[in-house]
Structures are given as C-alpha cells and as structure tokens.
C-alpha positions in Angstrom: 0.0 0.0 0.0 1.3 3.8 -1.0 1.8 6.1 1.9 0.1 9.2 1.0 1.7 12.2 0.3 1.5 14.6 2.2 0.5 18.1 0.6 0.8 22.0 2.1 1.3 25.6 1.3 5.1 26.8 0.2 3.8 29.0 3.4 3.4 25.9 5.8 6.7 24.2 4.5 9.6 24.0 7.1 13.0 25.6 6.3 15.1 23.2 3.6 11.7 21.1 2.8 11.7 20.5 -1.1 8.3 19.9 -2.8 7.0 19.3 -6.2 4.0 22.3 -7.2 0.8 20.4 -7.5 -1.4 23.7 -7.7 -1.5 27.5 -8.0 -4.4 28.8 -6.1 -4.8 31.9 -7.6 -6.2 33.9 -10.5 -4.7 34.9 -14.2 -2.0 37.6 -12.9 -1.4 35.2 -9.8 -0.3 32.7 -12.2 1.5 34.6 -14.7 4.1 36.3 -12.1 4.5 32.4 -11.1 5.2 31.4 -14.7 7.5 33.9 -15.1 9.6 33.0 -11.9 9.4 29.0 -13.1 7.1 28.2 -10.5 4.3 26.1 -12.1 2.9 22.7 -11.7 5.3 19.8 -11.7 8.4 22.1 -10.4 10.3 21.5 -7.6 11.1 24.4 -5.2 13.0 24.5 -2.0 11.9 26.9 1.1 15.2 28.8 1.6 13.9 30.6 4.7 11.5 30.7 7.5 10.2 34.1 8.4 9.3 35.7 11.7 5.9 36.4 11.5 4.8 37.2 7.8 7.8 38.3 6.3 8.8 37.2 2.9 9.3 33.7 2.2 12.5 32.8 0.0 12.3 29.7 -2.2 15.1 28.1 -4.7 13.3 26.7 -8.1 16.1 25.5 -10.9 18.9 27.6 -10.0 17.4 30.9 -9.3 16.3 32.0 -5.6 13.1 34.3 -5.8 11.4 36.3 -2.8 7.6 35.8 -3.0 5.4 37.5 -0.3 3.6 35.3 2.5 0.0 35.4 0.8 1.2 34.1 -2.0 3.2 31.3 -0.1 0.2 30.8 0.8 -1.7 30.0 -2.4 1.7 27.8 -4.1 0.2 23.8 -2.6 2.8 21.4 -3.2 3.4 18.0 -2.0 6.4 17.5 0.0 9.1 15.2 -1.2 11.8 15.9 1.8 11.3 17.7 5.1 
C-alpha cells in the first residue's frame, strides 16, 4: 500500500523542505508572475527561509532564488518530497 503524500502551502513548508508544485491557487495575474519565476505545476522548489511572522518567504526553483510574499506562499500547494 502507498503512503500518502503529504501536501501544504510553500507557506506551511519547514525551512530546507523541497516539494513538487501540485497547484496555484490563484487567479490569471497570480499565475503569470509564477510562470515567469518557473514556478508552475510539476516544479520542484525549496523553502530557503523561514520568516518571523509574515515576512517574505524565499524559495530556490532550478537555479534561481526568488522572494515571494507570505500570501502568495500561501496560495503555491505542493506535495512534499523531503522535510
């Protein structure tokens, strides 16, 4: 039997926890400034950093580390591969 994996927000991911993008939860222009950064379904992104309180969360997709505020963090679901 297949242990289920388990899926969050880029928001809720622990610092160094890779994941594979399973959804963007967000509109057209939500998904277009994702696009442009290389985060889009099937990627695999790192969480670089863990912010006190809501600061802005830092992930590493390909070779490129991009700043993305918290409520979008919050709308990137991807299904973690390494905590």
């Amino acid at each position: 039997m297949e242990k289920s994996k388990k899926t969050v927000s880029v928001a809720e991911m622990g610092k160094g926890s890779t994941g594979r993008v399973i959804r963007l939860d967000g509109g057209q222009g939500f998904t277009g400034k994702m696009d442009c950064m290389g985060i889009i379904p099937g990627a695999v992104i790192t969480k670089v950093n863990q912010p006190f309180f809501k600061g802005p969360v830092v992930v590493k997709c390909r070779n490129a580390q991009v700043a993305i505020g918290n409520g979008m963090a919050r709308k990137i679901i991807v299904e973690v591969l390494k905590d």
